[in-house]
Every structure is written in structure tokens, then in C-alpha cells.
N, C-alpha and C positions, 0 to 999 in steps of 0.2 A: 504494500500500500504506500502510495506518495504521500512524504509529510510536506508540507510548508517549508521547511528547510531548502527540498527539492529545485522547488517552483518559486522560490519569492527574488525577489532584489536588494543583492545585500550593500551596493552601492549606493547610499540613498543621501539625496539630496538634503539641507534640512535648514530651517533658518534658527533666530533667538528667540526671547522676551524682547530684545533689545531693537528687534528689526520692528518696520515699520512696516504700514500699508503699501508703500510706493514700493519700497524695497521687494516684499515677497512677492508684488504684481510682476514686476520685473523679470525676477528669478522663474516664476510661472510661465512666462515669456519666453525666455532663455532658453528653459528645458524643454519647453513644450510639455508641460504636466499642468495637471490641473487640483493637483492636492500636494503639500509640502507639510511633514512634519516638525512640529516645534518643541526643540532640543534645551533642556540648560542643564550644566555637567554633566550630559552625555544620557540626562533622561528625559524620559518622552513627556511633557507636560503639555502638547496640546496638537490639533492638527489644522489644519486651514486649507479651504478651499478656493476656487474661483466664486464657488454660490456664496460662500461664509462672503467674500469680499464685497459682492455687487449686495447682499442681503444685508448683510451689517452691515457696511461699510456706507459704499455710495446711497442706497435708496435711504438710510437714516444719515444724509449730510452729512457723513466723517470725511474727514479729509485723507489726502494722502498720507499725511505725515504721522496721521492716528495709534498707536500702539497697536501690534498686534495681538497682545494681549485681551484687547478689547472688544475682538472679531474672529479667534480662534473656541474652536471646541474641545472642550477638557474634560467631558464625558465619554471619554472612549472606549473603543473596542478593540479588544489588540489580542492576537494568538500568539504561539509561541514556537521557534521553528521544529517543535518535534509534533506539531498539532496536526491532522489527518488533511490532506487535499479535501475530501470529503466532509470533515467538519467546519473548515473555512468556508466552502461554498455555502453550508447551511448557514452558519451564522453572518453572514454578508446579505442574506435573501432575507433573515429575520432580523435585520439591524438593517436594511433600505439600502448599503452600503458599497461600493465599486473596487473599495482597497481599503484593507488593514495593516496597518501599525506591527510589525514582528518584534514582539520585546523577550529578552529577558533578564530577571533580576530589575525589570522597570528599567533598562537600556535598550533604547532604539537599536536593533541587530540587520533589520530589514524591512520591505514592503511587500504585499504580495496583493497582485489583481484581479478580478474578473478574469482578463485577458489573460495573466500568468495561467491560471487553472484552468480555462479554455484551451489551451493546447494541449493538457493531457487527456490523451484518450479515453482515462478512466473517467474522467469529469466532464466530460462534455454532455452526457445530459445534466446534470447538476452543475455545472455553469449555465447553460440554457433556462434550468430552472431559476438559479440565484439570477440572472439578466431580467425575466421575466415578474421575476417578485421585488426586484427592485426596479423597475420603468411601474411598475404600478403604482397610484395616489394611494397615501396612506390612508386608511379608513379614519373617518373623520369622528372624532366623539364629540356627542352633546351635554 
């Protein structure tokens, strides 16, 4: 069975506390990624999107220059490279989510995507499925 270890990216990009809006857009840019993890002493304390940016960011009048700490998510979700291809997929479909966080000991180790687990074999219908559970709207409660 393929763990996460396998399939993830252990090269991963990452900003501070210290960077800014302007900055991670940039880097977002750069890489051509659309999710950058936010690192201080080498742990994972938060992640950031392009959505987080236009969401928090722009449509609530922050500026550029805004902290990122102000526009990152710090309720995450994070596996660990010994965690099953198979269980990554589930919990990316039941978390809405496109890529997780690879920690261990609470240090950022790697990233791993939809698209990582999409190329194995054994998970391509469970990536199909997590694709499909995450393009879905969240059920709304009243």
C-alpha cells in the first residue's frame, strides 16, 4: 500500500509570520501554486491560499502590506508521511481540501495533492472521488 511519504513533495515552498500579503501573492506567482504553507522554527503554524487572499484579504479592504497572519488558516489538517495514499484521499474529500500539510513532530516534512494521488493507480478512483466531494458546495446549515 502507498503511504504519503511515496506521493507527496518534500520540496516545499513556504513563507513566515513575518511575510506579508504582497509578498506570499508574489511567491504564489513565482511558483505557480496556489497554496503556500506558513512556517516559524520550522513548524507548521498556518497555510494560505489564493481564496484565503482574495476572501480575507482584498474583498475585506486589506491591503497589501497586511500581515499574513491575518489571512492564513490555522485550523489544519495535516497527515503524516507514513499515512495511507488511501487515507489522504478520504480525509481531503471530508475536509473540502486539494493538499495537505505533511508534518511530523509538528514540522512541515512535505505537501501532498489531489494531483500527487491521482497518479497512482491504486487511487485513482479515490482521487476521483476526493475531486468530486471536494468541487461540491458545502451543505449549508441553518
Amino acid at each position: 500500500m502507498k503511504r504519503v511519504r511515496d506521493v507527496m513533495s518534500s520540496n516545499v515552498e513556504y513563507c513566515t509570520p513575518v511575510d506579508n500579503a504582497y509578498e506570499v501573492a508574489v511567491k504564489m506567482k513565482d511558483l505557480n501554486v496556489g497554496a503556500i504553507p506558513i512556517v516559524e522554527n520550522g513548524n507548521l503554524v498556518g497555510m494560505i491560499t489564493d481564496r484565503d487572499l482574495v476572501i480575507r484579504g482584498i474583498a475585506e479592504k486589506r491591503s497589501g502590506s497586511n500581515s499574513i497572519t491575518n489571512l492564513m488558516s490555522e485550523q489544519l489538517v495535516t497527515v503524516t508521511p507514513e499515512t495511507s495514499a488511501q487515507e489522504a484521499a478520504r480525509i481531503m474529500a471530508e475536509n473540502q481540501v486539494r493538499r495537505l500539510p505533511v508534518t511530523e513532530n509538528g514540522q512541515l516534512v512535505g505537501i501532498v495533492s489531489l494531483g500527487d494521488l491521482a497518479v497512482e493507480e491504486m487511487t485513482d478512483e479515490k482521487a476521483g472521488y476526493a475531486l468530486s466531494e471536494i468541487s461540491e458546495p458545502p451543505e449549508m446549515h441553518s
